[in-house]
C-alpha positions as CSV (number, residue, x, y, z in Angstrom):
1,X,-22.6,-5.7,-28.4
2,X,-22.5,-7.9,-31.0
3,X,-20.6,-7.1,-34.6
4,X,-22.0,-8.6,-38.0
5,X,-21.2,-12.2,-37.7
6,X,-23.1,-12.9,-34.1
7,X,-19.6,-13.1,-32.3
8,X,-19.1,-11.8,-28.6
9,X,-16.4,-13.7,-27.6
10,X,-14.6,-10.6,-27.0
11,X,-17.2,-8.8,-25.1
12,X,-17.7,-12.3,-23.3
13,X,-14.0,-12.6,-22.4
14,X,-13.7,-8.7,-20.9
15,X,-17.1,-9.4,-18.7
16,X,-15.6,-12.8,-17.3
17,X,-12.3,-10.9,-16.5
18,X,-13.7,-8.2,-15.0
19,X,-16.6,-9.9,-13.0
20,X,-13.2,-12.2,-11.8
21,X,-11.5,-9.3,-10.9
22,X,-14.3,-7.4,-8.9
23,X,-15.4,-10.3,-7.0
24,X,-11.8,-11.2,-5.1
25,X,-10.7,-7.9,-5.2
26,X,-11.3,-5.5,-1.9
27,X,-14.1,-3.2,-2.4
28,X,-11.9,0.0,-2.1
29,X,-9.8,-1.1,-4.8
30,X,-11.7,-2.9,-7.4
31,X,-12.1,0.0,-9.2
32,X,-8.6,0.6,-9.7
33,X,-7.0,-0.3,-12.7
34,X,-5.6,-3.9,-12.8
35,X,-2.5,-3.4,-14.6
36,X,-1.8,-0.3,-11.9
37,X,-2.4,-2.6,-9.2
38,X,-0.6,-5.3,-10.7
39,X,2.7,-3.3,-11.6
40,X,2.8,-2.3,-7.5
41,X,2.8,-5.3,-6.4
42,X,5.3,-6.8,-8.8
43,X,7.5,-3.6,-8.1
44,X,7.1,-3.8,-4.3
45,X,8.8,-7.7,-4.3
46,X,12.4,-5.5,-4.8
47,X,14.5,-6.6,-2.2
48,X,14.3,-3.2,-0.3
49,X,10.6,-2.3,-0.8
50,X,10.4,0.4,-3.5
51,X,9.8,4.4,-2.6
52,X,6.6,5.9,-3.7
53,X,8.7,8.2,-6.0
54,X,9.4,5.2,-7.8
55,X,6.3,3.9,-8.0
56,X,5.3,7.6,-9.6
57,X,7.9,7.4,-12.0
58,X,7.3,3.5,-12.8
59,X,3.7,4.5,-13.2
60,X,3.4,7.7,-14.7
61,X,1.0,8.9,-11.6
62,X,1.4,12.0,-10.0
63,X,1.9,12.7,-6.2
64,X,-1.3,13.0,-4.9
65,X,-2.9,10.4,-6.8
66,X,-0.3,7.9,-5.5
67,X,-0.7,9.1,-2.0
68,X,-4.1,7.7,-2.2
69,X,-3.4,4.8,-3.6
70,X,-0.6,3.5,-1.4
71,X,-2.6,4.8,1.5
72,X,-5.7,1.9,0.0
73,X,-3.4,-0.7,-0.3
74,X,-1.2,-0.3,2.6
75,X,-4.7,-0.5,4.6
76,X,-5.9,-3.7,2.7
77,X,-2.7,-5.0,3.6
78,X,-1.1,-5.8,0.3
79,X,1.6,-3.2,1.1
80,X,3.7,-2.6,4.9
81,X,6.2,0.5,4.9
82,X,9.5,0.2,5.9
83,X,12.0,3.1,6.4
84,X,15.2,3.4,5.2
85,X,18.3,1.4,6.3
86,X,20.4,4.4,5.3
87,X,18.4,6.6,8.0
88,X,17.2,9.2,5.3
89,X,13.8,9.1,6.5
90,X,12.7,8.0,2.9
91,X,9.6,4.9,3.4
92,X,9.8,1.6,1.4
93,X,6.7,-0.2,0.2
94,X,7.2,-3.7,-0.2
95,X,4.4,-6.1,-0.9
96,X,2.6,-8.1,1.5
97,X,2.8,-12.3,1.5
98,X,-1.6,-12.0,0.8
99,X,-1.4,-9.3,-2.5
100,X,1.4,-11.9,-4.0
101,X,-1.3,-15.0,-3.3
102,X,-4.2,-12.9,-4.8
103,X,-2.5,-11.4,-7.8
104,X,-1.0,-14.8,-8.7
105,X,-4.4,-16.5,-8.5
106,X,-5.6,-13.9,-10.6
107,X,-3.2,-14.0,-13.0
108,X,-3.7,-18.0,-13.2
109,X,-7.5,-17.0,-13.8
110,X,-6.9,-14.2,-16.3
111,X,-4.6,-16.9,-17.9
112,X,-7.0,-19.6,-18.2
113,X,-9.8,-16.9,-19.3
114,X,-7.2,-15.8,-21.8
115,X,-6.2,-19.8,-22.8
116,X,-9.5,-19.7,-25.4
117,X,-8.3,-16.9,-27.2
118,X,-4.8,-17.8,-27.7
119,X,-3.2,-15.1,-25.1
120,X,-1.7,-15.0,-21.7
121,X,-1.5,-11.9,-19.2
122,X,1.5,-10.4,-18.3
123,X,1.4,-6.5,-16.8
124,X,3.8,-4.4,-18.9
125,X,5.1,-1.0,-17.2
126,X,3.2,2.0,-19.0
127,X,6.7,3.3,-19.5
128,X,10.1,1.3,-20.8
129,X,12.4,3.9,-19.0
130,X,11.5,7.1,-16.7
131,X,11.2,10.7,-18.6
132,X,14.1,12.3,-19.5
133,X,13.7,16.1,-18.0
134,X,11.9,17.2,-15.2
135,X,8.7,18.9,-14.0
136,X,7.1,22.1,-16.2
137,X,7.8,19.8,-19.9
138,X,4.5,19.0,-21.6
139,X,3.4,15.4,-21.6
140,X,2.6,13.3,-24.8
141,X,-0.2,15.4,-26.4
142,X,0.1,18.0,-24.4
143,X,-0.1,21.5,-26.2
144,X,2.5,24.0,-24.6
145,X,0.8,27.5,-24.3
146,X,1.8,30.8,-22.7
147,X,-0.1,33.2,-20.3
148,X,-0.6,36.5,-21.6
149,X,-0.7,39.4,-18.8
């Protein structure tokens, strides 16, 4: 799509970065958003691993949803579980030496995409801190209604 003057540049960019990103990336998880991916793998270099609770705070993805994905990317190997040192039972994800090697090649190719236009990549955590209350408070744009019997 091209606007008034004839530039694409931006349309351009997005294409290169995203024909980048599906060719290195395994099949089962190149439709996955980047900055998702990118956020596990930068939270799973914690010292301990990090607890897919965490990650569904972190992340802002529910249960089920992050089920699956851990699932993908413990069998592509970019995450191994650990259990817990303390003997609660509770599994640690921690990120595999071959998902640190890929996403920092990536990131030097998003980066020298991004070098024309003046910007460099760097995934940012869709939230700055977790929520404050608990499960049954509407979401951001979420209308709160009631059930009439």
């Amino acid at each position: 799509m091209r606007n008034d003057s004839g530039d694409n540049s931006g349309l351009d960019l997005y294409l290169a970065m995203s024909a980048a990103w599906c060719s290195r990336v395994p099949v089962s998880l190149a439709h996955e958003a980047p900055i998702v991916l990118a956020r596990i793998i930068d939270l799973g270099l914690r010292k301990d691993g990090v607890s897919q609770s965490e990650l569904q705070q972190e992340l802002g993805i529910n249960q089920s949803r992050m089920s699956k994905l851990t699932k993908k990317l413990v069998d592509e190997k970019w995450l191994h579980v650990n259990q817990s040192k303390t003997g609660s039972g509770k599994k640690f994800m921690a990120t595999t030496a071959a998902a640190r090697d890929l996403i920092a090649s990536l990131k030097a190719d998003m980066n020298a995409l991004l070098a024309g236009n003046g910007e460099t990549f760097s995934p940012q955590p869709r939230r700055s801190a977790p929520r404050a209350g608990g499960k049954g408070k509407p979401q951001h744009g979420q209308v709160p209604f009631e059930l009439k019997e």
